[in-house]
KOLLO-771259 format. One line per 2 residues: number of its first residue (from 1); their letters; for each residue x, y, z of C-alpha. Coordinates in Angstrom, 1 decimal, padded with zeros to 4 digits. Layout:
# residues N
NUM) A) X/Y/Z | ...
//
This chain:
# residues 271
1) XX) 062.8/048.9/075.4 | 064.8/052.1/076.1
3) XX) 063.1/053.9/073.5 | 059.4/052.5/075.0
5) XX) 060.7/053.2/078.1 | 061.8/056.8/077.4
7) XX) 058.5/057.5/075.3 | 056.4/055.9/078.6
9) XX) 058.1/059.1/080.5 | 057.6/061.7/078.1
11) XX) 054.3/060.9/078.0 | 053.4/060.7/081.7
13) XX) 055.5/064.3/082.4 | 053.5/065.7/079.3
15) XX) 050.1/064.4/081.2 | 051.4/065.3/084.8
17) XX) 052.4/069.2/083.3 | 048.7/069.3/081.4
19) XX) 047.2/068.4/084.7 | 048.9/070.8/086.6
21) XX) 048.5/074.1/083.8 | 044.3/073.1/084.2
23) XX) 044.6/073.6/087.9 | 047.2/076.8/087.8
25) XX) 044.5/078.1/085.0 | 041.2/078.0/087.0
27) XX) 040.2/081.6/088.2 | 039.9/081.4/091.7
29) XX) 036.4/083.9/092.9 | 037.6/086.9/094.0
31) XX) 036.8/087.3/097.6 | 034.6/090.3/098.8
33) XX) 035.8/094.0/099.6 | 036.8/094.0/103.2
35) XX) 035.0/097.6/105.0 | 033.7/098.9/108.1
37) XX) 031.0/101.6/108.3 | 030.9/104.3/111.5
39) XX) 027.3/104.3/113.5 | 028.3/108.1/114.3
41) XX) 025.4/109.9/116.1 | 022.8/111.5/113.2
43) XX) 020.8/113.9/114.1 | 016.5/114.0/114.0
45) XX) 015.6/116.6/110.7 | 012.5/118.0/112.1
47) XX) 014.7/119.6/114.7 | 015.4/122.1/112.3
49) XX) 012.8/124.6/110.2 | 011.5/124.4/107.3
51) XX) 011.2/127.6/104.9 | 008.4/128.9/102.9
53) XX) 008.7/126.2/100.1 | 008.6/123.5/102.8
55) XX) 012.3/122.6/102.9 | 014.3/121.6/106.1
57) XX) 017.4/124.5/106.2 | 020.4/122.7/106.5
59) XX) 022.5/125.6/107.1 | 021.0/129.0/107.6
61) XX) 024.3/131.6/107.8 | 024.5/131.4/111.9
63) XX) 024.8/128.1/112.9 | 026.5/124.6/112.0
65) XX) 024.1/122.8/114.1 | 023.9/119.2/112.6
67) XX) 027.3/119.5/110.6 | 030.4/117.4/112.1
69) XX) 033.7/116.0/110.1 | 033.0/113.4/107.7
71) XX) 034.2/109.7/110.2 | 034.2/112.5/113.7
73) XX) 032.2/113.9/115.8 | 033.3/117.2/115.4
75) XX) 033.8/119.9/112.5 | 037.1/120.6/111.4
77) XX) 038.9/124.0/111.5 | 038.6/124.5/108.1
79) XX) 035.1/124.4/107.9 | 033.5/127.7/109.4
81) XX) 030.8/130.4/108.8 | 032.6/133.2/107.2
83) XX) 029.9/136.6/106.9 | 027.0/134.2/106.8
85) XX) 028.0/131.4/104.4 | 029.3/127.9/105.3
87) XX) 033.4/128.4/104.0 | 036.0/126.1/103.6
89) XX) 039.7/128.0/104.0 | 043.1/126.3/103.1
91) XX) 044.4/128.1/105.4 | 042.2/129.5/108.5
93) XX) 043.7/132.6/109.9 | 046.9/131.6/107.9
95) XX) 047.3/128.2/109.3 | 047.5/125.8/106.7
97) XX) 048.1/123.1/109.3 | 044.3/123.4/110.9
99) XX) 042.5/120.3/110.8 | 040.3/119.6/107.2
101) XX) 038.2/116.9/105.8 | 035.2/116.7/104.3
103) XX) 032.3/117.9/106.0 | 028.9/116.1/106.3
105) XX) 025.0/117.2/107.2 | 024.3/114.1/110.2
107) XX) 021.8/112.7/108.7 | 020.5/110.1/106.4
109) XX) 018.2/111.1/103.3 | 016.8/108.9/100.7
111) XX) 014.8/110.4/098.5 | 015.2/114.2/098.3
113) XX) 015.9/117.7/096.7 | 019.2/119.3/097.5
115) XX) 019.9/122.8/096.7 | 022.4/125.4/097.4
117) XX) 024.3/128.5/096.3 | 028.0/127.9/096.2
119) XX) 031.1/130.1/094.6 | 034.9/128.9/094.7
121) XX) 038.3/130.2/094.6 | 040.2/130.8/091.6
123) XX) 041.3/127.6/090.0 | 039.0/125.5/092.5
125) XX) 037.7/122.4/093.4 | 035.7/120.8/095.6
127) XX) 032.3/118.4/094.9 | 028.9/117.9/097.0
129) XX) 028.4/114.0/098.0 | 025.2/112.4/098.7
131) XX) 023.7/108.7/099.7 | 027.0/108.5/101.3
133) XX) 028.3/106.2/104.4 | 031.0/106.6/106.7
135) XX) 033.1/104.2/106.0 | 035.9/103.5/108.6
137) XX) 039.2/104.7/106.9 | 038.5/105.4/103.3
139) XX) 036.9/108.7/101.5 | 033.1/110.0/101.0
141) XX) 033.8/109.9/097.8 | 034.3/106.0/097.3
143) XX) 030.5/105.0/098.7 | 028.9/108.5/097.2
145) XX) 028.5/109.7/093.6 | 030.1/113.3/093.3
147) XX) 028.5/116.3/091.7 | 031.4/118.6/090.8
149) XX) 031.7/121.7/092.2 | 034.9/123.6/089.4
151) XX) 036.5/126.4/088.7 | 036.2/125.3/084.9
153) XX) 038.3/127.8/083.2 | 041.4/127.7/084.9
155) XX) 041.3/124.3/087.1 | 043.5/121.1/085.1
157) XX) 040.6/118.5/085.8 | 038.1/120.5/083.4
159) XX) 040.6/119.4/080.3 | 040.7/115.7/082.0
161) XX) 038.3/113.0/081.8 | 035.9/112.4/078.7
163) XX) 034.4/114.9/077.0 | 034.4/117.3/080.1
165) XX) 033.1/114.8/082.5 | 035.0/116.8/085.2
167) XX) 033.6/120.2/084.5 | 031.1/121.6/087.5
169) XX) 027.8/120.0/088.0 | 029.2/116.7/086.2
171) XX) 028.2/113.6/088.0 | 032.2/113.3/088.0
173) XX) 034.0/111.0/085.9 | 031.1/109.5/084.4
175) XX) 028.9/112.3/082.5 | 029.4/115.2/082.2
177) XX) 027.3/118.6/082.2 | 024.9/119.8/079.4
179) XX) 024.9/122.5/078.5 | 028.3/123.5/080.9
181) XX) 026.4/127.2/082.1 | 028.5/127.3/085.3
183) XX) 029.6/130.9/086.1 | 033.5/132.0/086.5
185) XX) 035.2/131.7/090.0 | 034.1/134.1/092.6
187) XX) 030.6/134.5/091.0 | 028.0/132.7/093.0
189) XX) 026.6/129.7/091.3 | 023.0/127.6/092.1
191) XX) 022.7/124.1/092.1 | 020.5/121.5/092.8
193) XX) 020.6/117.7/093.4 | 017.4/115.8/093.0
195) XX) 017.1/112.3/094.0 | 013.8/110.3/093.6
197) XX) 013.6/106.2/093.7 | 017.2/106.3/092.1
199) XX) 016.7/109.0/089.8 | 019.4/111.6/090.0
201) XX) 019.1/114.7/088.1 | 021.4/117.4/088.4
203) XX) 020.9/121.0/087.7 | 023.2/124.0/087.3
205) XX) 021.6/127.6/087.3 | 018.3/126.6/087.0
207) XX) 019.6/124.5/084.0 | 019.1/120.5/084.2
209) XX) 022.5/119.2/083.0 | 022.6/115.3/083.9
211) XX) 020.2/112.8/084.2 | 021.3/109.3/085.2
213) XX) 019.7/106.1/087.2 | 021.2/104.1/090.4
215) XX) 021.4/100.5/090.9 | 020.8/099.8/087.3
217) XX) 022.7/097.4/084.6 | 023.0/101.7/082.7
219) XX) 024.7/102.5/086.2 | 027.1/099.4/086.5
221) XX) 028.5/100.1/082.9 | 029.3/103.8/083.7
223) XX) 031.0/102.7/087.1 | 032.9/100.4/084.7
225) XX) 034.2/103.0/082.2 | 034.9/105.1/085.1
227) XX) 038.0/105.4/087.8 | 035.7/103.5/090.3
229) XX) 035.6/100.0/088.3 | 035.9/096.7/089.5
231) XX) 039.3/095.9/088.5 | 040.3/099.5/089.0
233) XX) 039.2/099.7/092.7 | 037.2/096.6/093.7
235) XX) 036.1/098.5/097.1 | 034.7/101.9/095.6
237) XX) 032.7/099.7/092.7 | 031.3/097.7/095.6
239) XX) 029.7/100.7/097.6 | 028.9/102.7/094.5
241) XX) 026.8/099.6/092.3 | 024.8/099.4/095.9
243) XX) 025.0/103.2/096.9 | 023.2/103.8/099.5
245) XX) 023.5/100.5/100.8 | 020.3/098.2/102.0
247) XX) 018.8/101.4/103.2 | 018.9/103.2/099.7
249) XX) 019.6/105.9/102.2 | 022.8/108.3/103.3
251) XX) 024.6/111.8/104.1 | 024.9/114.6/102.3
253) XX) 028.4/116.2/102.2 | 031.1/118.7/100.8
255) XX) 034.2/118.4/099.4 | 037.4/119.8/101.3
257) XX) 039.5/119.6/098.1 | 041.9/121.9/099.4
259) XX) 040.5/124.6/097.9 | 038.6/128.2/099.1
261) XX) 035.0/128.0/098.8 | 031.7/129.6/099.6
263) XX) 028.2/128.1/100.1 | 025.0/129.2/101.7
265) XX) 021.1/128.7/101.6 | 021.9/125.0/101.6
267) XX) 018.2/123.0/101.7 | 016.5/120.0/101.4
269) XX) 013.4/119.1/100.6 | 012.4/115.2/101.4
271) X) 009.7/113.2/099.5
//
């Protein structure tokens, strides 16, 4: 009877633990990023000219009409027009303290053709965002894939990543530039962004180096091999498997990386 008895309890713990492993074991769903976005005042593109080729000029060497802080209404310190180009300066003046940030053209584009002229301090960095949204306290960078902007011969990040995935004009992180034909710091550089029912293709002096397409099952696995993964950082891989968001659609930007650099003849063309 003891023995029956004892058994009759072993058996009913044993049960009672198996029940309670099944429920402990079941994988809850993961509950949806938690974000925010910023309805900051955008301005109207044909307010501003168009050049010969028939694209708007974003910045012209005179004016930062239509630029303001990346999440403010203002542009920062660091960003100013230094002998006709748009320059970012760690240190303004020799304040180091003045405000930074990344800085952002106010407006929304969807499908387009970016281009510039850009050159960067010795062992610099900085990147040019696009599709982008404001998102109330977080970086550009985590709704917006990055086109590198790199000193590559003397910055560390051109000797991280995979298989130089961090060099300049590398859709950063994810693939990187070929061939790598970007010119040494201090030399002027030209670039290009072209964007076209989620087809990105990147050039580099006149060069195309990277060809890639959004909101695709191709695009989802190089978010996943990337920093920006799910179970890396579930926010970023939200915004950048939807980039763009329901409009397909946001800003244009450059990187304050801490770093000097130059840009000018910044255009866009839209289709």
């Amino acid at each position: 009877m003891k023995r029956n008895f004892g058994y009759g309890l072993i058996v009913a713990f044993g049960l009672t633990l198996g029940s309670c492993a099944t429920k402990s074991s079941t994988t809850a769903p993961q509950a949806q990023p938690v974000y925010e976005l910023n309805n900051l005042p955008k301005v109207n593109l044909k307010d501003f000219k168009k050049n010969s080729a028939g694209a708007y000029v974003l910045f012209d060497g005179s004016s930062l009409n239509g630029w303001r802080g990346y999440n403010k209404d203002h542009v920062p310190a660091k960003w100013a027009i230094d002998n006709g180009t748009l320059k970012f300066s760690k240190a303004p003046g020799g304040n180091a303290k003045a405000e930074g940030g990344d800085i952002i053209f106010a407006h929304d584009f969807k499908n387009f053709e970016l281009e510039f002229e850009w050159k960067i301090s010795q062992a610099g960095n900085s990147g040019v965002f696009f599709l982008a949204k404001e998102v109330k306290n977080q970086p550009i960078y985590i709704s917006s894939p990055e086109y590198q902007l790199l000193d590559n011969q003397n910055h560390p990040d051109a000797k991280q990543g995979v298989d130089g995935n961090r060099k300049s004009a590398s859709l950063y992180d994810m693939i990187p530039a070929k061939p790598q034909n970007a010119f040494s710091a201090g030399e002027w550089n030209r670039a290009k962004i072209v964007v076209n029912k989620g087809k990105v293709t990147h050039y580099q002096n006149d060069e195309k180096v990277v060809e890639y397409e959004l909101w695709t099952p191709s695009w989802i696995e190089l978010l996943q091999a990337s920093k920006f993964s799910k179970e890396k950082w579930p926010l970023a891989f939200e915004l950048l498997s939807t980039v763009g968001g329901k409009e397909k659609a946001g800003v244009i930007g450059f990187q304050d990386h801490g770093d000097d650099i130059w840009l000018r003849n910044v255009t866009v063309k839209v289709f």
